[in-house]
Biopython code that builds the backbone (N, CA, C, O; Angstrom):
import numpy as np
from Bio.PDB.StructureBuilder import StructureBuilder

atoms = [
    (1, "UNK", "N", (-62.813, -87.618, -87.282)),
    (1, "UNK", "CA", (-64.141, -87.285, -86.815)),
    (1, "UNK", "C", (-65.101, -88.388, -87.259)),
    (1, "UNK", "O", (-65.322, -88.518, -88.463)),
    (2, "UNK", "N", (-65.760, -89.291, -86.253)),
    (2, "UNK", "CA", (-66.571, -90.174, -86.696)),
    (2, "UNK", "C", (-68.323, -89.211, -86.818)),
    (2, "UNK", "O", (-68.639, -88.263, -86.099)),
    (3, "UNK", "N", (-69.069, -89.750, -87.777)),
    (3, "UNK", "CA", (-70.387, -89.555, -87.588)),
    (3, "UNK", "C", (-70.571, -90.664, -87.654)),
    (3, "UNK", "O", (-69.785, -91.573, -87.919)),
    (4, "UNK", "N", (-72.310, -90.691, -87.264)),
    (4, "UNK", "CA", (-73.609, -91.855, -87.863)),
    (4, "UNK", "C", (-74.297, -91.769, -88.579)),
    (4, "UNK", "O", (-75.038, -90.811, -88.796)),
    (5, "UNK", "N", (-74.190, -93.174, -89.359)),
    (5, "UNK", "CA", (-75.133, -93.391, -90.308)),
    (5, "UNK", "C", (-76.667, -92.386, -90.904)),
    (5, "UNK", "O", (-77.139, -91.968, -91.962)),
    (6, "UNK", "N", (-76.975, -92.381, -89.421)),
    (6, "UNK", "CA", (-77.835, -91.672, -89.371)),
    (6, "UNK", "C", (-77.935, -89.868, -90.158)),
    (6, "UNK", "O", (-78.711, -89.240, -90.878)),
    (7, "UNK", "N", (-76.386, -89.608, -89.329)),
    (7, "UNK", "CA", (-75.681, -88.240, -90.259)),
    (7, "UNK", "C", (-75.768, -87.844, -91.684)),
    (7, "UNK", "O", (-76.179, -86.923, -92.390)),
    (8, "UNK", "N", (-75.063, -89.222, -91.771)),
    (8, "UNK", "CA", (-74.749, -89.526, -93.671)),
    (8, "UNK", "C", (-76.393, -88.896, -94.031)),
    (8, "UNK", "O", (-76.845, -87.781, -94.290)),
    (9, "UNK", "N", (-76.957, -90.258, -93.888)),
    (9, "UNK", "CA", (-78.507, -90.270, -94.405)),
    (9, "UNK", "C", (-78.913, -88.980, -94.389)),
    (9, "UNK", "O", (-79.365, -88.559, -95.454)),
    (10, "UNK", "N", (-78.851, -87.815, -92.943)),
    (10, "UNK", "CA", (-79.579, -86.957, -93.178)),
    (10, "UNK", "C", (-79.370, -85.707, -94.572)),
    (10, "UNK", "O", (-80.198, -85.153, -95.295)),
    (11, "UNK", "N", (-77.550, -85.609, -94.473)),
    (11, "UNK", "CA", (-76.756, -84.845, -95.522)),
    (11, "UNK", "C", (-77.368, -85.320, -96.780)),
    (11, "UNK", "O", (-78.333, -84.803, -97.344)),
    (12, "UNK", "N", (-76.586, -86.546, -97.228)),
    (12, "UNK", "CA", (-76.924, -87.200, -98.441)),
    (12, "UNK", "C", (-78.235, -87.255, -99.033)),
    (12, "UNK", "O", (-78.341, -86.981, -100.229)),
    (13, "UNK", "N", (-79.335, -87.601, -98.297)),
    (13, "UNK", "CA", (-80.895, -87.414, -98.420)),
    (13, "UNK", "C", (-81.230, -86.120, -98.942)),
    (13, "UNK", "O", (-81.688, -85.940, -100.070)),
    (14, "UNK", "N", (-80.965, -85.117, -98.000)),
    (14, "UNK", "CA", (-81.116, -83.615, -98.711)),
    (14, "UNK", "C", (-80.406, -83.279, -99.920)),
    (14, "UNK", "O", (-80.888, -82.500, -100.742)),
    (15, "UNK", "N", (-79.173, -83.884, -100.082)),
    (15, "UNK", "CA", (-78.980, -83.253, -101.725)),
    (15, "UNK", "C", (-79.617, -84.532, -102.852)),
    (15, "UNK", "O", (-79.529, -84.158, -104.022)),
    (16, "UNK", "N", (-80.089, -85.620, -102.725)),
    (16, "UNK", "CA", (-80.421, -86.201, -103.080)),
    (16, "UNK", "C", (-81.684, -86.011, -103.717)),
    (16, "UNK", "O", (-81.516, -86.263, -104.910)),
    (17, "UNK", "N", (-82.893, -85.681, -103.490)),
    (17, "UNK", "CA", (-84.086, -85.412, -103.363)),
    (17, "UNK", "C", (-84.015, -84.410, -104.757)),
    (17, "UNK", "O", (-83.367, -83.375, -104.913)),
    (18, "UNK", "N", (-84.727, -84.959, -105.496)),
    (18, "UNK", "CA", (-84.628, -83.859, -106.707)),
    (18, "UNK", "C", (-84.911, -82.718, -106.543)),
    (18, "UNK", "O", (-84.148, -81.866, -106.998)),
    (19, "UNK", "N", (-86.479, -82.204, -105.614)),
    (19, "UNK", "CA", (-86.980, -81.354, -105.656)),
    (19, "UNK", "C", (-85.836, -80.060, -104.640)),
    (19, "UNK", "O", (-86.006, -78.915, -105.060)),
    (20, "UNK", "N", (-85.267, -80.116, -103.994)),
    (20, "UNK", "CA", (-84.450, -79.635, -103.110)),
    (20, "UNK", "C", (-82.918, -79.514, -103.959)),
    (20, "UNK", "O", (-82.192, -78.539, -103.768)),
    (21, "UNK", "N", (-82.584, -80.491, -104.791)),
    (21, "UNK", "CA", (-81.548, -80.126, -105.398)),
    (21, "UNK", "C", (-81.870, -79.349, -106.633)),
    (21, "UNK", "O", (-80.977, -78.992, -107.401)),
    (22, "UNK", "N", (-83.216, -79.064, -106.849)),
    (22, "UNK", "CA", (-83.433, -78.274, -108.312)),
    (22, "UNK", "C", (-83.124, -76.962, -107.168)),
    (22, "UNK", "O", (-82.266, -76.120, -107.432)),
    (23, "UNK", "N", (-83.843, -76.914, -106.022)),
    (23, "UNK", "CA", (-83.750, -75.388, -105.396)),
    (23, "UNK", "C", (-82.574, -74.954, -104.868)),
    (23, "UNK", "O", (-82.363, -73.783, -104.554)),
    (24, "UNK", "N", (-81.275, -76.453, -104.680)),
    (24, "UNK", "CA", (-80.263, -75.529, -104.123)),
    (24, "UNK", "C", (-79.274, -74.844, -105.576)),
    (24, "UNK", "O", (-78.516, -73.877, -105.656)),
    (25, "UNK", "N", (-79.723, -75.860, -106.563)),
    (25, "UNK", "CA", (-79.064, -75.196, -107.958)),
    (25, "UNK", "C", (-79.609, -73.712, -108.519)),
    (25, "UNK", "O", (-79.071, -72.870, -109.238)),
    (26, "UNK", "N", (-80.773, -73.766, -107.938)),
    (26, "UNK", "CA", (-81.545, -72.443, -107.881)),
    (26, "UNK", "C", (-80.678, -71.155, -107.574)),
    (26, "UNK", "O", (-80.289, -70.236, -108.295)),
    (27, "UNK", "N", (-80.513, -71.458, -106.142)),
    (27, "UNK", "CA", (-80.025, -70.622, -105.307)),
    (27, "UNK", "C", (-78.360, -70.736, -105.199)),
    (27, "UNK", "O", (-77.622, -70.648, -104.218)),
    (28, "UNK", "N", (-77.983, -71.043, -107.074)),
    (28, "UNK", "CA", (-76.301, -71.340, -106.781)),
    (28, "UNK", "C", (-76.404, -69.794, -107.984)),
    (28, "UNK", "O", (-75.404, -69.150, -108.302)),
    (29, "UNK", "N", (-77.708, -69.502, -108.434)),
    (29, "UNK", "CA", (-77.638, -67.944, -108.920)),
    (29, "UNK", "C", (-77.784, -66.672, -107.932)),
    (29, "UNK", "O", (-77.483, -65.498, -108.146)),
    (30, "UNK", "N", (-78.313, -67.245, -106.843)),
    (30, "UNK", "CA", (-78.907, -65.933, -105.900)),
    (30, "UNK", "C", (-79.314, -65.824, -105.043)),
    (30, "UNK", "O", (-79.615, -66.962, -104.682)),
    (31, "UNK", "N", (-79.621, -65.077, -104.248)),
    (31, "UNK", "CA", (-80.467, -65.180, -103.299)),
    (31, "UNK", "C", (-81.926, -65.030, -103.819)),
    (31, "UNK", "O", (-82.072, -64.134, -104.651)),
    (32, "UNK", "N", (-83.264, -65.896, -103.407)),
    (32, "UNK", "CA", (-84.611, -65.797, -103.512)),
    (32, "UNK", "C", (-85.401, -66.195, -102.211)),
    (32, "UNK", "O", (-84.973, -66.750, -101.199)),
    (33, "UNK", "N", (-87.001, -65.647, -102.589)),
    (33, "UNK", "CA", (-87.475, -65.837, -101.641)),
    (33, "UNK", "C", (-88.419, -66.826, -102.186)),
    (33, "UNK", "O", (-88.490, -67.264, -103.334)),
    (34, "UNK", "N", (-89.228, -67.134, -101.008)),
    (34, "UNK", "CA", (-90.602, -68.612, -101.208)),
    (34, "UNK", "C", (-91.074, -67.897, -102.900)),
    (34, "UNK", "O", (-90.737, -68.378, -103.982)),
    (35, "UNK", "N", (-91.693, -66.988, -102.744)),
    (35, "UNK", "CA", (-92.091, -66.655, -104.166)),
    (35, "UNK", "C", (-91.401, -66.529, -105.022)),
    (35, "UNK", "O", (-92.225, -66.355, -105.919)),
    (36, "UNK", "N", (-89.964, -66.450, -105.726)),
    (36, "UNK", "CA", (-89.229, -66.203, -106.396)),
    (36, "UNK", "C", (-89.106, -67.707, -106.661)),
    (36, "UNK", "O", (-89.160, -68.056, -107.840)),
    (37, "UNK", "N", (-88.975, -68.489, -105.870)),
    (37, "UNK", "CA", (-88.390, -69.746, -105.809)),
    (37, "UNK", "C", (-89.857, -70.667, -107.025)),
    (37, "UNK", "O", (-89.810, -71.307, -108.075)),
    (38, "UNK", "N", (-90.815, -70.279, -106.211)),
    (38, "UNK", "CA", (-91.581, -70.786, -107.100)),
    (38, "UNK", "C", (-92.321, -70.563, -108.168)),
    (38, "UNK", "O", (-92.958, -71.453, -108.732)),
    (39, "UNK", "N", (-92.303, -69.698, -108.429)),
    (39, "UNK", "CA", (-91.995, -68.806, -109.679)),
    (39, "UNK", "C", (-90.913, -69.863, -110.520)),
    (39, "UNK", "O", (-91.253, -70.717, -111.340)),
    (40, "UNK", "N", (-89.731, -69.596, -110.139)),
    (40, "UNK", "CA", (-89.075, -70.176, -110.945)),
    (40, "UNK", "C", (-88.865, -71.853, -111.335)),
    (40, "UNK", "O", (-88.279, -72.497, -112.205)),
    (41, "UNK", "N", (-89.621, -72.102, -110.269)),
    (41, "UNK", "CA", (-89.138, -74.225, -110.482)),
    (41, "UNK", "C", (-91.075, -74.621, -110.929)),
    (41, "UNK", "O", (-91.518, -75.479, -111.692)),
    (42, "UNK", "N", (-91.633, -73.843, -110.289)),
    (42, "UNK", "CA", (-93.165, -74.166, -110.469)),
    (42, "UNK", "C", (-93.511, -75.082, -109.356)),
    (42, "UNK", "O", (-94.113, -76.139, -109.547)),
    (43, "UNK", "N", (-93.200, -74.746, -108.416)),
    (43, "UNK", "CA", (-92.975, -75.725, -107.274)),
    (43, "UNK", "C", (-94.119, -74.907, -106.390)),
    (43, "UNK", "O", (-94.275, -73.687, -106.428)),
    (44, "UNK", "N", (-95.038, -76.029, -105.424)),
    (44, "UNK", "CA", (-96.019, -75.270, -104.671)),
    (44, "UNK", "C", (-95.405, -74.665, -103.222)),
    (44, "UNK", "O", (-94.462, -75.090, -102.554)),
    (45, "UNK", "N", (-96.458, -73.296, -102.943)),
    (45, "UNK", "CA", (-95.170, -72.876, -101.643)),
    (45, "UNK", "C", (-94.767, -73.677, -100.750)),
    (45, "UNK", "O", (-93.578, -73.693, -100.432)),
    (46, "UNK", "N", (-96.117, -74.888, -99.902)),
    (46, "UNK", "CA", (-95.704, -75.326, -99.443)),
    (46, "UNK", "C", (-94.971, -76.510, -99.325)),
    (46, "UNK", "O", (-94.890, -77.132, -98.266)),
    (47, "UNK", "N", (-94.364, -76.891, -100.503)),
    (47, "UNK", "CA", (-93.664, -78.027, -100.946)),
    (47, "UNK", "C", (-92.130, -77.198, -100.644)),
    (47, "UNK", "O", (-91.165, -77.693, -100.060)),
    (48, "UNK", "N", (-92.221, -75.840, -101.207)),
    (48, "UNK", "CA", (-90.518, -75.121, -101.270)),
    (48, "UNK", "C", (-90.380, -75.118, -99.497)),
    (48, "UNK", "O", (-89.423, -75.497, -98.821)),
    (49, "UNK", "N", (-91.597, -74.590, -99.079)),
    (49, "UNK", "CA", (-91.193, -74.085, -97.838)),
    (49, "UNK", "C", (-90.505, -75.367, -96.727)),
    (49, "UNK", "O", (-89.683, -75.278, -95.815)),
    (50, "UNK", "N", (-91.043, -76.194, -97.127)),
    (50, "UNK", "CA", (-90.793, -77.367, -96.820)),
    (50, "UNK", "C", (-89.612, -78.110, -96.772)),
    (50, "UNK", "O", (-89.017, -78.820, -95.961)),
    (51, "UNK", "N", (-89.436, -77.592, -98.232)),
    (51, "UNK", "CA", (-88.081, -78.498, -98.140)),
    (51, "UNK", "C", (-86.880, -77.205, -97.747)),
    (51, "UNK", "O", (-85.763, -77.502, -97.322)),
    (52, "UNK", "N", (-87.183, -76.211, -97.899)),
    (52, "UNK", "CA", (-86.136, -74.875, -97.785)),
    (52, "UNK", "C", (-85.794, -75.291, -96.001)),
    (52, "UNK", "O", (-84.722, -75.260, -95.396)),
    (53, "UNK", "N", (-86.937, -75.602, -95.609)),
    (53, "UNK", "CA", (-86.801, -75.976, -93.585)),
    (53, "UNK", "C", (-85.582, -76.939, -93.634)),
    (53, "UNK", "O", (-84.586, -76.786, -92.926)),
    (54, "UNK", "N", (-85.752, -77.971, -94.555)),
    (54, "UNK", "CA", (-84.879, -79.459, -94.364)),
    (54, "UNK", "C", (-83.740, -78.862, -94.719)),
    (54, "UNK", "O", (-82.908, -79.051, -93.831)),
    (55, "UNK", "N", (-83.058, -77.855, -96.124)),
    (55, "UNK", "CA", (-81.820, -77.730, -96.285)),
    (55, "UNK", "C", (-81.615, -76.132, -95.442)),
    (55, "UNK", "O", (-80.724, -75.474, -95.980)),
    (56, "UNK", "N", (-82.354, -75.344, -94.104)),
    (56, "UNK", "CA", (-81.954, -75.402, -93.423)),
    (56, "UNK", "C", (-81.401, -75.393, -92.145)),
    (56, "UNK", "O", (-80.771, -74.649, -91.394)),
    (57, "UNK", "N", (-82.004, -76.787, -92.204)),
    (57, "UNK", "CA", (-81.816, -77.301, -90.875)),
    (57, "UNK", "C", (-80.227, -77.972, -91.005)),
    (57, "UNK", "O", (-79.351, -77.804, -90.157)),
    (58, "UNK", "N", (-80.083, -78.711, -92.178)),
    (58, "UNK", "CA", (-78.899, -79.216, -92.510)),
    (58, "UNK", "C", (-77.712, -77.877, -92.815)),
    (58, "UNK", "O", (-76.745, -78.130, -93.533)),
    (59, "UNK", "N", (-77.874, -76.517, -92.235)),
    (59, "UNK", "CA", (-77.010, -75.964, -92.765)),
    (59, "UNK", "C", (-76.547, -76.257, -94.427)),
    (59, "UNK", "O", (-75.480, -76.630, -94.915)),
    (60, "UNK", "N", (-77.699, -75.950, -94.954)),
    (60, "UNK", "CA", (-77.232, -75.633, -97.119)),
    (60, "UNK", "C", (-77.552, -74.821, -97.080)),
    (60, "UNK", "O", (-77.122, -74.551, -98.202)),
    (61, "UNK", "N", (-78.064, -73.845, -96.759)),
    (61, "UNK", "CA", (-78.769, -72.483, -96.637)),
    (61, "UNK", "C", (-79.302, -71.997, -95.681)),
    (61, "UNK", "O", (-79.872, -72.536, -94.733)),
    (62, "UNK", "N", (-78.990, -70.188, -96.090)),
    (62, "UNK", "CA", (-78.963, -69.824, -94.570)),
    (62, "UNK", "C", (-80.442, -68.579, -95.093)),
    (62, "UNK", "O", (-80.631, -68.134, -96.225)),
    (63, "UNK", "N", (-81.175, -68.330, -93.981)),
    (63, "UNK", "CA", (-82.307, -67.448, -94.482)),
    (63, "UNK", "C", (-82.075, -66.143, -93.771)),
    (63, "UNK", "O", (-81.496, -66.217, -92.687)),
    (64, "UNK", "N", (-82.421, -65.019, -94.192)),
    (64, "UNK", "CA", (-82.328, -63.369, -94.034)),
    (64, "UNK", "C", (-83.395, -62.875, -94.046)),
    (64, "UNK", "O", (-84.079, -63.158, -95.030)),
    (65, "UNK", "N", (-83.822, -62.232, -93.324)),
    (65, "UNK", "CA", (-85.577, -61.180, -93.241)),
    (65, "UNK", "C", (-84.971, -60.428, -93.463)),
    (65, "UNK", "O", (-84.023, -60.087, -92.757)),
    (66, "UNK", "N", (-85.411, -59.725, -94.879)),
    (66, "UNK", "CA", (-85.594, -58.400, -95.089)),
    (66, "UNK", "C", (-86.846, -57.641, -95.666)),
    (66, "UNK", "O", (-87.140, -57.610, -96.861)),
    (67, "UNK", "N", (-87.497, -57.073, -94.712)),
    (67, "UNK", "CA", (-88.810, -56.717, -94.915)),
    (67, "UNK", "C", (-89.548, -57.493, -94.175)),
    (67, "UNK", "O", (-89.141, -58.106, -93.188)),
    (68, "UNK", "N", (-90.768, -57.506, -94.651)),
    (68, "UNK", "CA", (-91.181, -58.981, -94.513)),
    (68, "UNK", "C", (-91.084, -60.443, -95.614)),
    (68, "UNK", "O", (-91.890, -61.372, -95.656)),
    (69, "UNK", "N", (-89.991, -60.286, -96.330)),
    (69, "UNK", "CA", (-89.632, -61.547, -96.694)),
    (69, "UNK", "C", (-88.596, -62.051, -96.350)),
    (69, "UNK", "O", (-87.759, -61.264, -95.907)),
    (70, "UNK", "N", (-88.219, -63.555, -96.406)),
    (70, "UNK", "CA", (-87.213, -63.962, -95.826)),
    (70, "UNK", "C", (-86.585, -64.405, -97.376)),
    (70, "UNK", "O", (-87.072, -64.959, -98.361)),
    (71, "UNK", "N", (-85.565, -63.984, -97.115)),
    (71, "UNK", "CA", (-84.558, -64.691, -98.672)),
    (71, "UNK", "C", (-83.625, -65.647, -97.980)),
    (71, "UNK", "O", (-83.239, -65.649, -96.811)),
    (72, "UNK", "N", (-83.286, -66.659, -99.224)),
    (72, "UNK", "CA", (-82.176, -67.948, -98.978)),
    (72, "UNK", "C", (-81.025, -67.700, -99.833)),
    (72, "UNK", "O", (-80.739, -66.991, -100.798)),
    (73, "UNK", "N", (-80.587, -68.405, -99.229)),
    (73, "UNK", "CA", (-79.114, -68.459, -99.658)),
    (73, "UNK", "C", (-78.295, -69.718, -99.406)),
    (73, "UNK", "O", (-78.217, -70.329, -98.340)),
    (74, "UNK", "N", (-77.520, -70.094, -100.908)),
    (74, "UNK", "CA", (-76.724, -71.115, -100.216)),
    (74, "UNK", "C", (-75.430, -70.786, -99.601)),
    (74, "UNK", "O", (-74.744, -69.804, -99.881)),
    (75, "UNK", "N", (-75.095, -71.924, -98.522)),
    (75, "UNK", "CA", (-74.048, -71.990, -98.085)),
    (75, "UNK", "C", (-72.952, -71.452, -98.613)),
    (75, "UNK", "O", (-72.922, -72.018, -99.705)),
    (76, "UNK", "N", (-72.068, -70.772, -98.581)),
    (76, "UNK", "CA", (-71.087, -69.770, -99.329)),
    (76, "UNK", "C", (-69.661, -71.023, -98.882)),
    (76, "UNK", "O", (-68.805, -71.545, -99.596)),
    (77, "UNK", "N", (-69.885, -71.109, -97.748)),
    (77, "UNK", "CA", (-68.575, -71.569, -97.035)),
    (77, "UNK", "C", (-68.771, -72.919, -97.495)),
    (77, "UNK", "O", (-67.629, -73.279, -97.779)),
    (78, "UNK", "N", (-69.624, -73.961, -97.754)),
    (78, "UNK", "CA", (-69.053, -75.451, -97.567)),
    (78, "UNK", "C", (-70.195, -75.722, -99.007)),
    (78, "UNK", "O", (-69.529, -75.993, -100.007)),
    (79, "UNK", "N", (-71.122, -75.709, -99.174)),
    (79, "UNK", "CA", (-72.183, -75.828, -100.336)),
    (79, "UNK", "C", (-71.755, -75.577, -101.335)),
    (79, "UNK", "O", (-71.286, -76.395, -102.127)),
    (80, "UNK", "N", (-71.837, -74.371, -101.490)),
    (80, "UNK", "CA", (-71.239, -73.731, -103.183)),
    (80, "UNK", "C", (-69.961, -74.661, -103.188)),
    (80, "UNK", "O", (-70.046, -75.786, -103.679)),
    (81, "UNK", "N", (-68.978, -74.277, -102.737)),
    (81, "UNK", "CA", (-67.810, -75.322, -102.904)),
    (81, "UNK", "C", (-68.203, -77.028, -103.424)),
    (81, "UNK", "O", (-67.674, -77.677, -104.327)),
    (82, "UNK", "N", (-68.958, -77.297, -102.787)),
    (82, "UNK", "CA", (-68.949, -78.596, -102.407)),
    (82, "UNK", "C", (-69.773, -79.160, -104.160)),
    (82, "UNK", "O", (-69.534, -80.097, -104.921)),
    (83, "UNK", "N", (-71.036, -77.722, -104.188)),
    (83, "UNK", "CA", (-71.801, -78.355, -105.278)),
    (83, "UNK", "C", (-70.595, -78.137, -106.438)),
    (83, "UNK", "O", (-70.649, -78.879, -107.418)),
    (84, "UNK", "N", (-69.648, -77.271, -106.369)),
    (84, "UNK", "CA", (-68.544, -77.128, -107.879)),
    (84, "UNK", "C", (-68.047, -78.099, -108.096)),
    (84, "UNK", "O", (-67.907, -78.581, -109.220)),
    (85, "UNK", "N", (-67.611, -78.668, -106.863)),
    (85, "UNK", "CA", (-66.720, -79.693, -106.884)),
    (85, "UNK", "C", (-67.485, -81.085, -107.333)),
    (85, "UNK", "O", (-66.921, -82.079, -107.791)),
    (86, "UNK", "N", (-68.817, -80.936, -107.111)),
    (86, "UNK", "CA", (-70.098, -82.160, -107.576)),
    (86, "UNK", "C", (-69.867, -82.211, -109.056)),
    (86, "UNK", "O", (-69.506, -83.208, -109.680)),
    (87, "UNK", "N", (-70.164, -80.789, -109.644)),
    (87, "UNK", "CA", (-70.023, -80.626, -110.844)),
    (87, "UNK", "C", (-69.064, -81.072, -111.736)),
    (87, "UNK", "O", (-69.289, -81.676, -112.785)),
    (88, "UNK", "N", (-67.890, -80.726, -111.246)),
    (88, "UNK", "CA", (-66.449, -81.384, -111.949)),
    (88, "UNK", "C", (-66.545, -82.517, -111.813)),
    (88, "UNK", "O", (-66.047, -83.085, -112.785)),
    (89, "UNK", "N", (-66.983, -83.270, -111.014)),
    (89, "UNK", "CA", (-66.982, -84.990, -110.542)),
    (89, "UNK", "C", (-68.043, -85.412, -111.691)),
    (89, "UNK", "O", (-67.571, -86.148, -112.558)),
    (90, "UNK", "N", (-69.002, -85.160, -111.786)),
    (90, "UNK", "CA", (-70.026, -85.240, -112.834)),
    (90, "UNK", "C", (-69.639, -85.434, -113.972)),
    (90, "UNK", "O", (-69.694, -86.510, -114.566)),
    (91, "UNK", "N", (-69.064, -84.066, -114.522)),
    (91, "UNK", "CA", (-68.444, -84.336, -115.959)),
    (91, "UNK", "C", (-67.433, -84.874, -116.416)),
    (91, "UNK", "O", (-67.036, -85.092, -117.560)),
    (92, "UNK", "N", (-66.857, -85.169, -114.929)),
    (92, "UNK", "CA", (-65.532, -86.465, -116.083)),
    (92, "UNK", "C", (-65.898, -87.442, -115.604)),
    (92, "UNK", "O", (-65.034, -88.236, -115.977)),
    (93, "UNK", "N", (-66.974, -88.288, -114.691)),
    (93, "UNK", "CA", (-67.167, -89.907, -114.537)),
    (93, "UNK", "C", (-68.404, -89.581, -114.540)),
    (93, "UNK", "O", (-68.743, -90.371, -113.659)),
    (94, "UNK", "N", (-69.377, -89.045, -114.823)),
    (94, "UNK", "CA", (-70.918, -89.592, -114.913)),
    (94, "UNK", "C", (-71.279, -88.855, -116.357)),
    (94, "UNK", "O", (-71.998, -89.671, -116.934)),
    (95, "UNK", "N", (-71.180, -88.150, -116.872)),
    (95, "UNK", "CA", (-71.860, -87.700, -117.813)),
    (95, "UNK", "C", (-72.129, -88.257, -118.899)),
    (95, "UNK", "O", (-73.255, -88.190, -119.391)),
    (96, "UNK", "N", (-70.834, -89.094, -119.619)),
    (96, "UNK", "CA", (-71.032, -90.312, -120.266)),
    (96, "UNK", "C", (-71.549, -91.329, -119.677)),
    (96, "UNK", "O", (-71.357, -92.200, -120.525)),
    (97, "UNK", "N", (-72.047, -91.807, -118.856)),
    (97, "UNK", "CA", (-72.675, -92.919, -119.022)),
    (97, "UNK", "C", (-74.177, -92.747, -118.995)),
    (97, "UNK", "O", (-74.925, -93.716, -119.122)),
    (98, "UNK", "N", (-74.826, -90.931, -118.750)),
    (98, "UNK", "CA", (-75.759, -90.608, -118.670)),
    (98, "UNK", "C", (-75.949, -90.230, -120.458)),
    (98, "UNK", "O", (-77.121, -90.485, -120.737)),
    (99, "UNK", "N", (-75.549, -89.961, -121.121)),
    (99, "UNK", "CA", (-75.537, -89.828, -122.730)),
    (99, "UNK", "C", (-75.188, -91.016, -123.402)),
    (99, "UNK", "O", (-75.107, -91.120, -124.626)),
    (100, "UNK", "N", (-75.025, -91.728, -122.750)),
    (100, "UNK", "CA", (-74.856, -93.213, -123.233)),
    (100, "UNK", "C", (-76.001, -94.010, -122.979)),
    (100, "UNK", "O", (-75.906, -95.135, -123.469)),
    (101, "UNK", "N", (-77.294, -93.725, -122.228)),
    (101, "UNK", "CA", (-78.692, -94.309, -121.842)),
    (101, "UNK", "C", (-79.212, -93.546, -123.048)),
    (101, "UNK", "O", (-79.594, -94.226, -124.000)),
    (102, "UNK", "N", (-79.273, -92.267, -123.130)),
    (102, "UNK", "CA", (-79.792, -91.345, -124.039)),
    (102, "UNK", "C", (-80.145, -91.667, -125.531)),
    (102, "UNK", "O", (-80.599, -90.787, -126.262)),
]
sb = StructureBuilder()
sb.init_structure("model")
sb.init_model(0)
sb.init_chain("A")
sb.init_seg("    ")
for serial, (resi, resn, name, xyz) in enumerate(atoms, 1):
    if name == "N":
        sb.init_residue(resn, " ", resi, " ")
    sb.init_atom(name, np.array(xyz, "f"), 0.0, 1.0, " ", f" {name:<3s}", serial, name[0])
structure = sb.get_structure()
């Protein structure tokens, strides 16, 4: 399966972005909504709401109305996986060299 560049950029960009990867680590506890979210990172709504559009549009999260709030969620099927597997990659080739700047 070929993509473009363009692809990469859009994927990679979204987990990249601190503010969006503090919220998808967020949402690797739960489901939340705009207010929960910022509540918890201290993030303004329309900065979450913002970026919650970008991860998903990229399919990282999927949103649910219940009530009138909408809650997020990450990706169950390819995200969560993907961020565990980030994690393990992390701690055996990056973590030392990040405690080694320290």
């Amino acid at each position: 399966m070929k993509h473009s560049l363009d692809t990469y950029q859009l994927f990679f960009g979204s987990l990249s972005n601190p503010n969006r990867l503090q919220i998808i680590n967020l949402l690797r506890k739960g489901k939340r909504n705009v207010t929960e979210i910022c509540q918890d990172t201290g993030f303004e709504q329309t900065m979450v709401s913002h970026n919650l559009k970008r991860l998903e549009t990229c399919g990282m999260v999927f949103a649910t109305k219940v009530g009138k709030y909408k809650y997020y969620a990450l990706n169950k099927k390819t995200i969560r996986p993907l961020m565990k597997m980030i994690d393990e990659h992390m701690h055996e080739y990056c973590e030392h060299v990040v405690h080694k700047k320290n």
